[in-house]
C-alpha positions as protocol buffer text, in pm:
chain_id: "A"
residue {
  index: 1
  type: UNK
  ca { x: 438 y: 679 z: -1210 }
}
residue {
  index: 2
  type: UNK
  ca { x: 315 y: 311 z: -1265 }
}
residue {
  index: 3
  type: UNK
  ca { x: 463 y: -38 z: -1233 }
}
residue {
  index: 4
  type: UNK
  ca { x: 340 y: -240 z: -1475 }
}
residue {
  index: 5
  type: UNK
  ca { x: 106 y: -502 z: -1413 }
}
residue {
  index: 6
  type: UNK
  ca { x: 360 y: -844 z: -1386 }
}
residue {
  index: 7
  type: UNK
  ca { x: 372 y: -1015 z: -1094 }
}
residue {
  index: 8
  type: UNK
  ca { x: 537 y: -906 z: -740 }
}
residue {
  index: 9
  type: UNK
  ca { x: 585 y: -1035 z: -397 }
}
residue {
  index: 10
  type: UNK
  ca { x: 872 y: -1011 z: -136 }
}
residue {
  index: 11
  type: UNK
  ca { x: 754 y: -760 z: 96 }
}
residue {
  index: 12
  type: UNK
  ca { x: 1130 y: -617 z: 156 }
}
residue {
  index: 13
  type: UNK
  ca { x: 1202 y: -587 z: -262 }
}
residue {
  index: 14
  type: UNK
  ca { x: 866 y: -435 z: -326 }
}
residue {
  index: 15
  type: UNK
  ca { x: 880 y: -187 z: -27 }
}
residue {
  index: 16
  type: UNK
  ca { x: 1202 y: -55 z: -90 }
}
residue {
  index: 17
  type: UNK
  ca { x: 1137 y: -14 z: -464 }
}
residue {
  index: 18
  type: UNK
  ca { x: 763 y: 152 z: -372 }
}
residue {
  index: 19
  type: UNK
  ca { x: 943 y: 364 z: -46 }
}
residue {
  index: 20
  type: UNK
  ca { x: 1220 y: 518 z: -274 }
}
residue {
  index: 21
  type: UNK
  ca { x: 954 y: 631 z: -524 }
}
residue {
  index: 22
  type: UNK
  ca { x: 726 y: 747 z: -318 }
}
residue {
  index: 23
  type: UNK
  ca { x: 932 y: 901 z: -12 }
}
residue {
  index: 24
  type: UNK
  ca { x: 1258 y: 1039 z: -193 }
}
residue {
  index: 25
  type: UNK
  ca { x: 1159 y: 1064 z: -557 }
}
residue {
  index: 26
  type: UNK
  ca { x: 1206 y: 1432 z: -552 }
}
residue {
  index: 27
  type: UNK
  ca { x: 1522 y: 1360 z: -398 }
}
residue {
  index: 28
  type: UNK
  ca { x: 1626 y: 1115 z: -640 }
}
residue {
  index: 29
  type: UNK
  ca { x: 1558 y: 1336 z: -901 }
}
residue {
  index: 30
  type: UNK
  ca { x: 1757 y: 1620 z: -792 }
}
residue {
  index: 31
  type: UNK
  ca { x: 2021 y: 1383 z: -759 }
}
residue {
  index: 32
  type: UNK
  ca { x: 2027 y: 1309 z: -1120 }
}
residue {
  index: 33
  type: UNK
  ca { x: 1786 y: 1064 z: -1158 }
}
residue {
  index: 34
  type: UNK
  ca { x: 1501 y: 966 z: -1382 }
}
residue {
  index: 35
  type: UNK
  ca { x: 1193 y: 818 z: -1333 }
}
residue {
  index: 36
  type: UNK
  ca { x: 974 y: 546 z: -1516 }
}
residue {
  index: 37
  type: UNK
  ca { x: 621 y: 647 z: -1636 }
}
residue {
  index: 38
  type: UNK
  ca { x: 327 y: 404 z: -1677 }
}
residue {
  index: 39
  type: UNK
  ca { x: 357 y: 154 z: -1889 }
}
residue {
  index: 40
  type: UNK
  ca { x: 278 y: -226 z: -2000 }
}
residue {
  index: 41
  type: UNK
  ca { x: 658 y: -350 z: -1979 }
}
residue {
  index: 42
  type: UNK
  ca { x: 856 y: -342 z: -1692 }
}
residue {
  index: 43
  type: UNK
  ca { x: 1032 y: -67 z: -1642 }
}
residue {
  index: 44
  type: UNK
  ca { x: 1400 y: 36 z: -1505 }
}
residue {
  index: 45
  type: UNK
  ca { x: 1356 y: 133 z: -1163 }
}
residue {
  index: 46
  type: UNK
  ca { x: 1650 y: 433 z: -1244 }
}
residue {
  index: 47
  type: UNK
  ca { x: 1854 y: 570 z: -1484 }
}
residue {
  index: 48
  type: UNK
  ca { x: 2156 y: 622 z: -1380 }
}
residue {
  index: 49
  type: UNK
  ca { x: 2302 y: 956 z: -1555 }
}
residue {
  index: 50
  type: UNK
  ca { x: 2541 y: 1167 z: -1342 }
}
residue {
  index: 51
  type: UNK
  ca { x: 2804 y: 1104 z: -1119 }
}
residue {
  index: 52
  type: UNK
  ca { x: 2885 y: 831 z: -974 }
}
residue {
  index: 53
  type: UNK
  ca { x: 2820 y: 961 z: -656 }
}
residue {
  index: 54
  type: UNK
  ca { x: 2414 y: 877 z: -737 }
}
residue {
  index: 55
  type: UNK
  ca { x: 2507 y: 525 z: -669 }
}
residue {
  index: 56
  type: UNK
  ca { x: 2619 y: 606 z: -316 }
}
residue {
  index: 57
  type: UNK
  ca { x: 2333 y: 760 z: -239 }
}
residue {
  index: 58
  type: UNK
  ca { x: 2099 y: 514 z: -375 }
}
residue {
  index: 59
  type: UNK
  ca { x: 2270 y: 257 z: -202 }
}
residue {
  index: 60
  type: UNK
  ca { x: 2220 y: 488 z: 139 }
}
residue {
  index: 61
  type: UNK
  ca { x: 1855 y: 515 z: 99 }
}
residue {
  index: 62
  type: UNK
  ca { x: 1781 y: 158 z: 55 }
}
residue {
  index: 63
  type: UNK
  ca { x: 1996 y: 75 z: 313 }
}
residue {
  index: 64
  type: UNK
  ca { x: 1825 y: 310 z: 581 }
}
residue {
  index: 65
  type: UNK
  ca { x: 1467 y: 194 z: 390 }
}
residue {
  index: 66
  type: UNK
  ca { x: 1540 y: -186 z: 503 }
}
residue {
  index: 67
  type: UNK
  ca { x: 1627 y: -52 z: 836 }
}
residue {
  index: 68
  type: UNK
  ca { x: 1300 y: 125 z: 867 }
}
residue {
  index: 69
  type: UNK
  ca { x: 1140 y: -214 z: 726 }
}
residue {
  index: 70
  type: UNK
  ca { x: 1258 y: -483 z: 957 }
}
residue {
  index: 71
  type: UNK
  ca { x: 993 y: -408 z: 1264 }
}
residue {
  index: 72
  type: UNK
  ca { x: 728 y: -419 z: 1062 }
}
residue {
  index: 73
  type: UNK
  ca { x: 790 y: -750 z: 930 }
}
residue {
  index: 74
  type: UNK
  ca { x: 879 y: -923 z: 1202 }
}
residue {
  index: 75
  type: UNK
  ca { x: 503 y: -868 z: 1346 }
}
residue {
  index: 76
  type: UNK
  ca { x: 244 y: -1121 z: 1192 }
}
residue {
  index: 77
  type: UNK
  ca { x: -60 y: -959 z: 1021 }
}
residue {
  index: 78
  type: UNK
  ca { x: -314 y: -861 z: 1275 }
}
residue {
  index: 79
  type: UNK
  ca { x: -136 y: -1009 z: 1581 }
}
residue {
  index: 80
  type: UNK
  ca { x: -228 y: -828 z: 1948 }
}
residue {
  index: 81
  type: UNK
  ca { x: -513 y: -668 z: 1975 }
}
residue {
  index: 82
  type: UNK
  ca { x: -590 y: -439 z: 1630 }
}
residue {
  index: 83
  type: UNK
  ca { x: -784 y: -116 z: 1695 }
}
residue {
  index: 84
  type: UNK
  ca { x: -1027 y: -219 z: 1421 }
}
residue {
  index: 85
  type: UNK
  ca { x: -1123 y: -513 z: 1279 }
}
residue {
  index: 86
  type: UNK
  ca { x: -1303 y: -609 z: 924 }
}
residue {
  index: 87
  type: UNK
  ca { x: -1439 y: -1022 z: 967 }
}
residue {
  index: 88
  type: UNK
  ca { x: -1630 y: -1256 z: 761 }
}
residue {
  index: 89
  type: UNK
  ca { x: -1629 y: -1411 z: 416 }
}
residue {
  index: 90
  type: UNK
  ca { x: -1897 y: -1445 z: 138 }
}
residue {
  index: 91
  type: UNK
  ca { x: -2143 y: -1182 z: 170 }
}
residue {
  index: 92
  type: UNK
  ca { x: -2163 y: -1132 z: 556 }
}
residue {
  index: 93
  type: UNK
  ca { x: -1863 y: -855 z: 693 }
}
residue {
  index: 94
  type: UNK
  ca { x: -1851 y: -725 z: 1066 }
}
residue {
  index: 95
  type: UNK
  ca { x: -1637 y: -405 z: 1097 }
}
residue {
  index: 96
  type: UNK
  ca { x: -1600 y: -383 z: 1477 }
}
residue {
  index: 97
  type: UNK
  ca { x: -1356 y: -122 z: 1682 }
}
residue {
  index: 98
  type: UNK
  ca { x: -1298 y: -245 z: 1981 }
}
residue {
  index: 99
  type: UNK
  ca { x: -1646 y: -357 z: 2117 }
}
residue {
  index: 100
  type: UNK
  ca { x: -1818 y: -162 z: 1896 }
}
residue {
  index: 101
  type: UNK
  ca { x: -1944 y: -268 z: 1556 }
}
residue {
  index: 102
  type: UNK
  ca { x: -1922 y: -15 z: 1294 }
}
residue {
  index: 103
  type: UNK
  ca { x: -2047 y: -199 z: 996 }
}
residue {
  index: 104
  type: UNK
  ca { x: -2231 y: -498 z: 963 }
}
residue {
  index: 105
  type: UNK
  ca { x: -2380 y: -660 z: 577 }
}
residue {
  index: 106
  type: UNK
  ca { x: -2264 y: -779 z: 213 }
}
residue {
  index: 107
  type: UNK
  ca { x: -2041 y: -502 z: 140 }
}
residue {
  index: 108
  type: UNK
  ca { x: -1652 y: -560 z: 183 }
}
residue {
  index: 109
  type: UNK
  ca { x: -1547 y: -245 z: 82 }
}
residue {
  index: 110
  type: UNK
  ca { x: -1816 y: -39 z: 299 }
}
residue {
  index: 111
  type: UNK
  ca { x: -1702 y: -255 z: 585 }
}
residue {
  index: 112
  type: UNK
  ca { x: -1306 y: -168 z: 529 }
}
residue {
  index: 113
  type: UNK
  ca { x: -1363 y: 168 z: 491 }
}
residue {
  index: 114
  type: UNK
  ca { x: -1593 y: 185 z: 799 }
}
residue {
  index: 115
  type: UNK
  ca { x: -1344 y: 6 z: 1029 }
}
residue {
  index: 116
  type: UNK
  ca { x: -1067 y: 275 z: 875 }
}
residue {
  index: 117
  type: UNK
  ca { x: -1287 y: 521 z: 931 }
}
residue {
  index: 118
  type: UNK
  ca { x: -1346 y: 422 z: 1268 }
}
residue {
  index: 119
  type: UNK
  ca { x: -956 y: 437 z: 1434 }
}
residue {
  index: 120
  type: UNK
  ca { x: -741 y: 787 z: 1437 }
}
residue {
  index: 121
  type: UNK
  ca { x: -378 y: 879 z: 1417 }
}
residue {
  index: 122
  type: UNK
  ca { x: -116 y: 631 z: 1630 }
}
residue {
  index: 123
  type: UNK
  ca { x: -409 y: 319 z: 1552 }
}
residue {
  index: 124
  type: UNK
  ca { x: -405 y: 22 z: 1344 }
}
residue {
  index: 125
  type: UNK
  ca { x: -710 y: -163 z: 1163 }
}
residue {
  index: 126
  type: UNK
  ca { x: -662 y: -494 z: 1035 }
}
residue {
  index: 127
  type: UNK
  ca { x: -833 y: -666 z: 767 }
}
residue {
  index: 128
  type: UNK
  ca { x: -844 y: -1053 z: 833 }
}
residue {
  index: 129
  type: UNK
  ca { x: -1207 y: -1106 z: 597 }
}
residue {
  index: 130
  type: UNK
  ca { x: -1088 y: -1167 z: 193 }
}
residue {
  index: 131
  type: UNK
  ca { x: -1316 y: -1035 z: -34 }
}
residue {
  index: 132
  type: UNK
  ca { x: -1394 y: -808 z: -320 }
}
residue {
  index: 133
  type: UNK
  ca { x: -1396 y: -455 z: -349 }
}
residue {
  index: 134
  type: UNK
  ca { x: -1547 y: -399 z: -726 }
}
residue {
  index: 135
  type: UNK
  ca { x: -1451 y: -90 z: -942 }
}
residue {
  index: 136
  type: UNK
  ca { x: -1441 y: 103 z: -576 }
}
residue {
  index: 137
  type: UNK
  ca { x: -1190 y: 345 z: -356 }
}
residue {
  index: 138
  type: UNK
  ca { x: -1062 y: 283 z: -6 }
}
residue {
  index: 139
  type: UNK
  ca { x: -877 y: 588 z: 116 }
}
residue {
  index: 140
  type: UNK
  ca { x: -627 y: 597 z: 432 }
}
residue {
  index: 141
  type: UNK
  ca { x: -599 y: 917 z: 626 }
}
residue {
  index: 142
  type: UNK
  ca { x: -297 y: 1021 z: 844 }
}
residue {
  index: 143
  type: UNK
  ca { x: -131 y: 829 z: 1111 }
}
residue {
  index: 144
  type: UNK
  ca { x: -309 y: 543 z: 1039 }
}
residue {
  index: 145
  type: UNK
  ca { x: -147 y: 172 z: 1025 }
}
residue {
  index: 146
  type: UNK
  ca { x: -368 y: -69 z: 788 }
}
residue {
  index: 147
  type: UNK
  ca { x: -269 y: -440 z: 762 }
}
residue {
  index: 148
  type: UNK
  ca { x: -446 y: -642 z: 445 }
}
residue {
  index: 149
  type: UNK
  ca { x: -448 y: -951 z: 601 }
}
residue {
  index: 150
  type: UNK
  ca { x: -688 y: -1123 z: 388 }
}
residue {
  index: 151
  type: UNK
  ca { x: -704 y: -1124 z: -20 }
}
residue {
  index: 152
  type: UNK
  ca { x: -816 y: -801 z: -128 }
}
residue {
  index: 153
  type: UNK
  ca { x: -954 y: -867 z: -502 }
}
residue {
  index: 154
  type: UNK
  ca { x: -1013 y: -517 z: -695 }
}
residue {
  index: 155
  type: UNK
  ca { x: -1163 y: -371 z: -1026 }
}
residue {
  index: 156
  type: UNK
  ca { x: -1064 y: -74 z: -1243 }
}
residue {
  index: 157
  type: UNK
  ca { x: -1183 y: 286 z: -1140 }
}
residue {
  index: 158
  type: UNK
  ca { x: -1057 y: 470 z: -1424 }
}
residue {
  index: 159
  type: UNK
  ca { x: -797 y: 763 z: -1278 }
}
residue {
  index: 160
  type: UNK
  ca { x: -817 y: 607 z: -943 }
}
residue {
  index: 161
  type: UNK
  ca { x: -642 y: 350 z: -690 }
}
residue {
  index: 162
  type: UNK
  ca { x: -826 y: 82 z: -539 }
}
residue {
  index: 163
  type: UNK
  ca { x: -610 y: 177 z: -244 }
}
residue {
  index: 164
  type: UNK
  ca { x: -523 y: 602 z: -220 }
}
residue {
  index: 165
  type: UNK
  ca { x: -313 y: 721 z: 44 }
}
residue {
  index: 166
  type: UNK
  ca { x: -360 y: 1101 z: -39 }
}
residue {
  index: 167
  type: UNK
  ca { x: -229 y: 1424 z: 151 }
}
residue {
  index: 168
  type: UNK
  ca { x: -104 y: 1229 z: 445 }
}
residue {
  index: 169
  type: UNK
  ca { x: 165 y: 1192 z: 722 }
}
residue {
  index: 170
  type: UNK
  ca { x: 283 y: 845 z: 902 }
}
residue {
  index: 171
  type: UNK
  ca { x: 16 y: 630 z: 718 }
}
residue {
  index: 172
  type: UNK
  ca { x: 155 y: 290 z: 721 }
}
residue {
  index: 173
  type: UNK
  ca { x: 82 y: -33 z: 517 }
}
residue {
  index: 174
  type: UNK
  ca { x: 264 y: -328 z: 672 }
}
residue {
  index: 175
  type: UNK
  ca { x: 86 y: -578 z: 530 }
}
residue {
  index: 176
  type: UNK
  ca { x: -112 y: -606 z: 171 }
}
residue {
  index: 177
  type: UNK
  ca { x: -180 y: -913 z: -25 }
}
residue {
  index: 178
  type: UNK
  ca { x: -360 y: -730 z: -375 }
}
residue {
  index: 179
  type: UNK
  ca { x: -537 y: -884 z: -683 }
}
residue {
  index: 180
  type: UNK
  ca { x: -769 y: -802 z: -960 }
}
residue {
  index: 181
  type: UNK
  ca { x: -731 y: -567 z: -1259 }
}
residue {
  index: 182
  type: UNK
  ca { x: -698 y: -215 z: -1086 }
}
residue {
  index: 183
  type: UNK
  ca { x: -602 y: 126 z: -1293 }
}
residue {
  index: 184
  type: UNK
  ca { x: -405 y: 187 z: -966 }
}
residue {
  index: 185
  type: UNK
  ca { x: -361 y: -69 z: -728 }
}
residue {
  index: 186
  type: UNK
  ca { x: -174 y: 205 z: -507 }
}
residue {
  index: 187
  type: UNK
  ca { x: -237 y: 605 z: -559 }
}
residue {
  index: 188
  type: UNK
  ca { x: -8 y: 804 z: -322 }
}
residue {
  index: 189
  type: UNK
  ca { x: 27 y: 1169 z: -364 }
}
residue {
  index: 190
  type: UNK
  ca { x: 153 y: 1448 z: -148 }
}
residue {
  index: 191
  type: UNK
  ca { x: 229 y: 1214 z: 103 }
}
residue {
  index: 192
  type: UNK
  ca { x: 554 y: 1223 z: 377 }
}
residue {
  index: 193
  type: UNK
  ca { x: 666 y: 960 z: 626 }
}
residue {
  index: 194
  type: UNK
  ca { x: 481 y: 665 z: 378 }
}
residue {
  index: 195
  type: UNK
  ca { x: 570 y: 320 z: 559 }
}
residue {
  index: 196
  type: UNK
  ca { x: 536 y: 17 z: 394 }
}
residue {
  index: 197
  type: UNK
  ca { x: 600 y: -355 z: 420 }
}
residue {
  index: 198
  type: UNK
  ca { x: 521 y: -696 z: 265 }
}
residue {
  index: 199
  type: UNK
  ca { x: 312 y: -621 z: -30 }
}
residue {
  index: 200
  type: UNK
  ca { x: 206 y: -896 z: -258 }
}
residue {
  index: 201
  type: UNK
  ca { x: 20 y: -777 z: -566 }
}
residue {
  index: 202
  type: UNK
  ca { x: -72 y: -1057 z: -816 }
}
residue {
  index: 203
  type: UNK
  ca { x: -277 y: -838 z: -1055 }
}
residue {
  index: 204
  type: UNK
  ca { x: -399 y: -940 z: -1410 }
}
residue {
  index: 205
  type: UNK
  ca { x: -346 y: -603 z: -1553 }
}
residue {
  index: 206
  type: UNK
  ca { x: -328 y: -275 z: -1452 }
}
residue {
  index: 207
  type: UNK
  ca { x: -81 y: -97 z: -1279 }
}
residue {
  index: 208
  type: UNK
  ca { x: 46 y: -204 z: -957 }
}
residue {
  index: 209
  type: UNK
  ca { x: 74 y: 178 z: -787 }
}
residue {
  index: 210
  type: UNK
  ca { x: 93 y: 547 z: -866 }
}
């Protein structure tokens, strides 16, 4: 599943539209539902093509969805004291955890995916350093809460999402600001308990998740 490349912000419209995809498609689709495939236009979030019960339950799940949104967005983007941390700008990045630095050089990407690396279940990495990730993967495991603070910019990895949340429970994204010209800017599959918030992908083509 793809939305097409045009331009979205509003963290609450976004997340609700990825979170009902993602979390309850299967759901959805048992309910008599059908679901967009990738394309270049953008697409109908659903069909509507039962009873007219579907609309009840649609409006239930995005109801409970912006429930389950609110906390998050209340926060701002790397407030407290993050588990992980990815700094700098240009060509210099610092991935520290705690006290510890975990990456240090020119690489943005290597430094992201060090500092995610770094934290397990229950912690949080934030990203506050913009920079660009090239034709390149950064892959979230379970349990873990990333915040893209900074402007991640991204290339096209033909197949693949220049973010993949893959096989997971509880990650959470609360925070993303995206651009660049990604295949996938998002690739989530067999995931449960998916969280996420204000997402703000500006892309020049591509597809904005999967």
């Amino acid at each position: 599943m793809c939305v097409s490349p045009h331009a979205v912000s509003g963290g609450y419209t976004v997340a609700v539209y990825i979170w009902l995809n993602i979390y309850v498609r299967r759901d959805l689709q048992r309910f008599g539902f059908s679901k967009c495939r990738r394309q270049t236009t953008p697409p109908r979030v659903f069909i509507f093509k039962q009873r007219k019960d579907n609309i009840t339950m649609a409006r239930f799940f995005l109801f409970t969805t912006v429930l389950a949104l609110i906390s998050l967005v209340h926060a701002q983007c790397g407030a407290g004291t993050p588990d992980a941390r990815v700094t700098g700008s240009g060509s210099s990045f610092t991935a520290t955890r705690g006290s510890s630095t975990v990456y240090s050089g020119s690489d943005y990407r290597a430094a992201i995916q060090a500092a995610v690396d770094s934290i397990s279940s229950g912690q949080r990495v934030s990203v506050i350093a913009s920079g660009s990730i090239g034709a390149n993967t950064i892959t979230i495991g379970s349990g873990k809460t990333f915040e893209g603070c900074g402007t991640i910019n991204v290339g096209n990895r033909g197949g693949r999402g220049a973010i993949e949340v893959l096989n997971t429970v509880g990650t959470k994204i609360p925070y993303l600001t995206m651009t660049g010209n990604p295949y996938f800017g998002l690739r989530f599959y067999g995931t449960r308990d998916l969280v996420l918030g204000q997402i703000t992908m500006n892309l020049s083509g591509g597809c904005k998740w999967s």
